[in-house]
KOLGU-472767 format. One line per field, with one value per residue (C-alpha): residue number from 1; residue in one letter; x, y negated, z. Coordinates in steps of 0.25 Angstrom, whole numbers. Example, Ala and Ser with C-alpha at 12.3 -4.5 7.8 and 13.67 -1.06 7.14 Angstrom:
<sites>
n <- c(1;2)
res <- c(A;S)
c1 <- c(49;55)
c2 <- c(18;4)
c3 <- c(31;29)
</sites>
This chain:
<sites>
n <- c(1;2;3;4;5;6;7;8;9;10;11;12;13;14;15;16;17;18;19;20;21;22;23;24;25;26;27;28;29;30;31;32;33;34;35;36;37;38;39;40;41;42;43;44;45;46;47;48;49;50;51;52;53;54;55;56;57;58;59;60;61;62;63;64;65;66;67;68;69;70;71;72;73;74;75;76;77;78;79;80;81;82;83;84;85;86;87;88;89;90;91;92;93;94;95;96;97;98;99;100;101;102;103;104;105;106;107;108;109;110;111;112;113;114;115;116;117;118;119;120;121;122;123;124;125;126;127;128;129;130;131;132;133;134;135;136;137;138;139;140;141;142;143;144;145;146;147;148;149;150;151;152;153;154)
res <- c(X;X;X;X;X;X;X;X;X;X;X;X;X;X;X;X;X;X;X;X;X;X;X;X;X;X;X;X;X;X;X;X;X;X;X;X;X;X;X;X;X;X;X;X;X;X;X;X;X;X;X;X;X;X;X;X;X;X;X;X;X;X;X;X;X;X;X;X;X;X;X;X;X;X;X;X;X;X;X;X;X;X;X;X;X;X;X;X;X;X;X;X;X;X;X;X;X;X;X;X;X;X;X;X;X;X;X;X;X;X;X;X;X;X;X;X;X;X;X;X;X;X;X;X;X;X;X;X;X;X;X;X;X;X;X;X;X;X;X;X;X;X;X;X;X;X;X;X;X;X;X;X;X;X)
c1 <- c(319;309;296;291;275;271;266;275;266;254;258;264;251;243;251;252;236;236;244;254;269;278;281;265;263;273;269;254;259;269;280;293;296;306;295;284;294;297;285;283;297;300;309;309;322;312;303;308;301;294;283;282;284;269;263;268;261;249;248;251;242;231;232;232;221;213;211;201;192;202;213;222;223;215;226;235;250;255;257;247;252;250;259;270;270;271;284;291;286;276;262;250;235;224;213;198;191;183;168;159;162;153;144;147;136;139;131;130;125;112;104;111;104;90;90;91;81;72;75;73;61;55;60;53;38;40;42;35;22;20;24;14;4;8;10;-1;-5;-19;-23;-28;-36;-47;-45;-55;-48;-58;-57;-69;-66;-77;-78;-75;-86;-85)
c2 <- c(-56;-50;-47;-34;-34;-20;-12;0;6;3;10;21;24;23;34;44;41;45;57;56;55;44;51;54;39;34;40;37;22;23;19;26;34;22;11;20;23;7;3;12;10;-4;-9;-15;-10;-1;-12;-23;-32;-36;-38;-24;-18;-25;-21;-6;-8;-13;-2;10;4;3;17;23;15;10;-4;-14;-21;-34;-25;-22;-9;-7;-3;-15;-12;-27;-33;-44;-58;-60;-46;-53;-64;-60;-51;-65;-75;-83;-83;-83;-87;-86;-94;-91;-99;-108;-113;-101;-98;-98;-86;-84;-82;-70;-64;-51;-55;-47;-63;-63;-51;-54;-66;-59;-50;-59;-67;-52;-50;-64;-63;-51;-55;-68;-59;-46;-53;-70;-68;-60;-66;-81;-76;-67;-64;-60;-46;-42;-34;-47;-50;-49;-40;-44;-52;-62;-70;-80;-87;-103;-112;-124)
c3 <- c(290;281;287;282;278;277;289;291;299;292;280;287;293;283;275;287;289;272;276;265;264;259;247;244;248;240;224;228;229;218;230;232;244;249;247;255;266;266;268;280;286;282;271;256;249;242;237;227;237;248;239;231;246;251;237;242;255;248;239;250;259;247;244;258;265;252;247;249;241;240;235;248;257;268;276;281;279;281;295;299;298;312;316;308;312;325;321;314;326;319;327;318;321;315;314;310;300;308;303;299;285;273;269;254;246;236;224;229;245;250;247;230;230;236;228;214;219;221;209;201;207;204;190;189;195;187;173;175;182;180;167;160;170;166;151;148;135;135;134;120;124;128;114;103;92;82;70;66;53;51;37;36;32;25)
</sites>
């Protein structure tokens, strides 16, 4: 027996809460008429597989409810892992990573950014204000602009 992913009811949903009809659906997803109403009602004669029927869901479920940043809808049109294995007799748990886990460091957190501010800012007070402090060349206006030339004696 072939267990059947897709949510019927989840897609149908969806595309009542969108207001459109299967045949509306079905040209903005490039789907026929049969595939839409297979996906509501159940069935796969109108898919070449069970595997082009999910990509049919994942496509009608991102164009009605949007898609996330990771590529998948927002809306889930698939039947928990738990729900089926419920429906095939399998129990399954599920068990919390133990141990707390380790806080990533990325280079775009808050601290990255503080950091490089600082570091600007140091760079800056270390250019624009040690430097012509430390190196100073001395003003040429203390200088003597005349020229004495004195004769060599031998």
């Amino acid at each position: 027996m072939a267990v059947d992913l897709v949510d019927r009811h989840a897609i149908t949903n969806l595309r009542k809460m969108c207001k459109l009809e299967r045949a509306r659906l079905a040209r903005m997803a490039d789907l026929s008429v049969q595939q839409i109403t297979q996906l509501e009602e159940g069935g796969v004669s109108a898919f070449s597989s069970v595997e082009f029927k999910i990509q049919a869901a994942l496509k009608v479920a991102s164009i009605l409810s949007g898609v996330q940043d990771n590529g998948l809808p927002v809306a889930n049109v698939f039947y928990s892992s738990k729900a089926k294995a419920s429906q095939m007799g399998k129990t399954v748990t599920y068990q919390a990573p133990r141990g707390k886990p380790a806080k990533p460091k990325y280079p775009d957190s808050p601290e990255f950014f503080k950091m490089l501010l600082i570091f600007l800012v140091l760079a800056f007070l270390l250019v624009a204000v040690a430097m012509p402090l430390l190196f100073a060349i001395p003003n040429q206006s203390n200088l003597d602009h005349t020229v004495t030339v004195q004769p060599i004696n031998n």
